[in-house]
N, C-alpha and C positions, 0 to 999 in steps of 0.2 A: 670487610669493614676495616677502614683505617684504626692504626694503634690508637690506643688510649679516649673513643669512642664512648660514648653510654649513654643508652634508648633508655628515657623514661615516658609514660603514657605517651607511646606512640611520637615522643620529641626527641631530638639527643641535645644531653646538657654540655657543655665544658667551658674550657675558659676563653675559646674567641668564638664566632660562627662565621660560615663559611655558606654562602648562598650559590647555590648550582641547581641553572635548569628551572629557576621559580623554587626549587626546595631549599629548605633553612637546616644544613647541619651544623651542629657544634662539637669543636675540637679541642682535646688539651694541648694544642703546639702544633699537631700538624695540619695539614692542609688536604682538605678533602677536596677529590675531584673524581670527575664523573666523566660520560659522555660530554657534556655540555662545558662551557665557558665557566672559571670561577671566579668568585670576590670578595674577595680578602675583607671582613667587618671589623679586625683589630682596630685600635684607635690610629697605631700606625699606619696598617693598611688602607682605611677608610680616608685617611690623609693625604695617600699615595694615589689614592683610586681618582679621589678629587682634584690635587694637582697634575693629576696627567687629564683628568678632563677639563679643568680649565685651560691647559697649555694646548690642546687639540681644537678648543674654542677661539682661543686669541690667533692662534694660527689660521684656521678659517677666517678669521674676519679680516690680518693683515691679506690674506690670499684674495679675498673677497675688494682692498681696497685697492690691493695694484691691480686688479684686472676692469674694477670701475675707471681710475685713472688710465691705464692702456685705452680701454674701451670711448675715453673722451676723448685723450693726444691723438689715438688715431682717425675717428669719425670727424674731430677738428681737422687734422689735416688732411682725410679726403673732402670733408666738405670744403675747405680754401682751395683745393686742386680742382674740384668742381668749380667754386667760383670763377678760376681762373684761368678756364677752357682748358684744366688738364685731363687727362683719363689713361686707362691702359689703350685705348686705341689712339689716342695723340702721341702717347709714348711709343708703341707699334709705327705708329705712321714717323715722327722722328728717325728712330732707329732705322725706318728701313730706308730711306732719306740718306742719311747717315753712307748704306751700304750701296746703295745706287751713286750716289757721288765720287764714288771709288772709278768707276768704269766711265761715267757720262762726260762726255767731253763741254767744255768748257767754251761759251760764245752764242750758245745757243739762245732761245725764247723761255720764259719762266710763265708759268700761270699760276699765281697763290693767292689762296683763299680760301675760303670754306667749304661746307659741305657743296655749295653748287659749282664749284670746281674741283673738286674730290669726284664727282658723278657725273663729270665732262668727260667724254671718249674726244681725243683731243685727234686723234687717225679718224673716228670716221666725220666729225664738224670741222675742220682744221688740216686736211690733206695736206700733205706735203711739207708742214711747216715743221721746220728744226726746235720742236718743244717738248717740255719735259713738265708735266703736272705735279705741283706742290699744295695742293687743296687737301684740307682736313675736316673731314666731317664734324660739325659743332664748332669748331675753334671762332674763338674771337678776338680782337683786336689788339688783347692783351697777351693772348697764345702766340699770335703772331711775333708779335715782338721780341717776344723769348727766345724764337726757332727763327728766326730772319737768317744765320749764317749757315745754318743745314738748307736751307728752304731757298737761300737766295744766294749769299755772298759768295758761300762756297762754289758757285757753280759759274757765277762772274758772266751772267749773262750782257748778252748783245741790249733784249728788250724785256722787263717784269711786265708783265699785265696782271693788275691787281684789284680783286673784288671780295670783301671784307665790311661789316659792322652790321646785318642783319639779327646774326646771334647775340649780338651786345643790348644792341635795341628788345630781342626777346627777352632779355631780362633783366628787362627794364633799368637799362644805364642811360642815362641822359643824353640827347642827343648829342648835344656839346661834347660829353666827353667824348664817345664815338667820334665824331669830328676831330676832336683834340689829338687824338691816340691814331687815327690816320694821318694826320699831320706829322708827326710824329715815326712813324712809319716811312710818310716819303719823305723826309727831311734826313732820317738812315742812308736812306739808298742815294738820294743825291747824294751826302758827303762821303761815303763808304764806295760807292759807283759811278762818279761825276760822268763817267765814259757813256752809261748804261742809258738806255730811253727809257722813259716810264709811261706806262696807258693806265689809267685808274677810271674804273667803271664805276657808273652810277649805282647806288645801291638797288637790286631790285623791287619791283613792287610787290604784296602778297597777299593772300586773298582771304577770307574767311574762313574756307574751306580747312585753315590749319585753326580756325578757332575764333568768332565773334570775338571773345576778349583779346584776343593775339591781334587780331587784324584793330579793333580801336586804337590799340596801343601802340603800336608799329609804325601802322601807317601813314600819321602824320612824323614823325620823328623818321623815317627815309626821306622824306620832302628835306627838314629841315639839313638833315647827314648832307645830303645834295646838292644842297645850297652852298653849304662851306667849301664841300671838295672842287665844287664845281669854278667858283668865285676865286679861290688860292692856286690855280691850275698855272697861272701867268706870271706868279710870283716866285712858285718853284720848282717851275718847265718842267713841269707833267703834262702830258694830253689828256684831259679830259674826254670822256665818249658818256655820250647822254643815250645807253638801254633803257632808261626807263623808260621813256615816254612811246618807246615800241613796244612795252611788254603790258602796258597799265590800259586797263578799260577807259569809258567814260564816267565812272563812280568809282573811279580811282583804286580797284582793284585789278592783281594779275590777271588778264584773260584768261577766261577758263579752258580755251581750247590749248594755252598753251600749258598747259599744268593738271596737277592730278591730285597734287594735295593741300596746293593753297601757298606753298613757298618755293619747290625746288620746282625747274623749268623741264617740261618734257621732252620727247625726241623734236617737237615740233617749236618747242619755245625755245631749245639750244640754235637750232638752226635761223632763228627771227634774230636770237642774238647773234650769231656766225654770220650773219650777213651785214651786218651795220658794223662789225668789229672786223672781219678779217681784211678788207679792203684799208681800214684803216693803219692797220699790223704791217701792212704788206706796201702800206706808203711810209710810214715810222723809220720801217728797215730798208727802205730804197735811198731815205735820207740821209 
């Protein structure tokens, strides 16, 4: 028993108490402790015990505010990187871009664009032809724009063939701008490449198959993308090449034989495109 203790009926009295363990002792001065954790009941200590648990409180909740704040700064800025066709594999695909232009000689054919040039085997639709694939899966018009001197300038091609605004239209950007923002696009490469050809592909068509609401909403807004790129070709000596009108049903969807999911082209719809395009490629670079 701690000094200066004293048990009365089964309680002990003195002049603070000291709680350990759920039991209540009382002390003349000193401090009783046990197995268990103690707490100080002095007026002093009671005082002590309270400001250090309100300063363990306020500290939780500043701990508690920066991590809501971190948790917004960053979910805001992945969702703008989202908006703006970034990701760790547009980042990946840059970089490696980035590390291939180290070695790739320079005068060659550029193919950029999306993911349906990302999933272009360019050796086996494309024999022989001196190119190098800059397609990013997802990317859109505005991704582009960003990565043009890894993806393009750097590489100082001979001829770009460029197929671009399907993803923008997925979500749900107005036709116009899409239009806008390829414009924009070759209006780069002519004044940055005046030497360079340019082939700008009609957007593709797409089918259901990636989604009744995706194909309503699409659909008509590739017609319109079409129209502008199609129309501005003569103004700022791009070759226009019209794939749509080979890849699209009579109900204005992608053929299903040539596809599998409703948007990207299969081995059989690469090659419907390969065939209306590389003759055209291969008169571009004769000229």
């Amino acid at each position: 028993m701690t000094r200066g203790k004293e048990k009365k009926n089964g309680k002990i009295s003195s002049d603070r108490q000291v709680a350990v363990s759920g039991e209540v002792y009382e002390s003349a001065g000193d401090v009783v402790q046990t197995g268990g954790a103690e707490t100080d009941k002095t007026a002093g200590g009671t005082k002590a015990v309270r400001f250090q648990s309100f300063s363990e409180r306020v500290a939780l909740t500043v701990a508690m505010l920066v991590l809501a704040v971190y948790v917004v700064v960053m979910g805001g800025a992945a969702f703008s990187r989202f908006r703006n066709g970034e990701n760790i594999y547009f980042d990946y695909k840059v970089a490696r871009f980035a590390e291939e232009n180290e070695d790739e000689e320079k005068g060659g054919v550029v193919f950029v664009g999306d993911s349906i040039t990302d999933f272009l085997d360019l050796d086996k639709f494309y024999p022989g032809l001196d190119a190098v694939n800059r397609g990013i899966s997802g990317d859109l018009t505005i991704g582009l724009k960003r990565r043009m001197d890894v993806s393009i300038f750097d590489l100082e091609p001979r001829l770009v063939v460029l197929l671009i605004g399907v993803n923008d239209l997925g979500r749900r950007t107005a036709p116009e701008k899409v239009a806008a923002n390829l414009i924009d696009i070759i209006s780069e490469i002519r004044e940055r490449l005046p030497g360079t050809k340019l082939i700008v592909q009609s957007v593709y068509p797409v089918s259901e198959r990636w989604g009744k609401a995706y194909f309503k909403r699409v659909a008509p807004g590739v017609i319109k993308v079409n129209e502008v790129i199609s129309e501005a070709s003569a103004e700022y000596g791009y070759t226009y090449v019209n794939v749509y009108d080979e890849l699209v049903d009579g109900r204005g969807r992608l053929r299903d034989e040539l596809n599998n999911d409703g948007l990207h082209p299969n081995d059989k719809g690469y090659e419907v495109v390969s065939e209306v395009l590389r003759p055209i490629i291969d008169e571009v670079l004769a000229g």
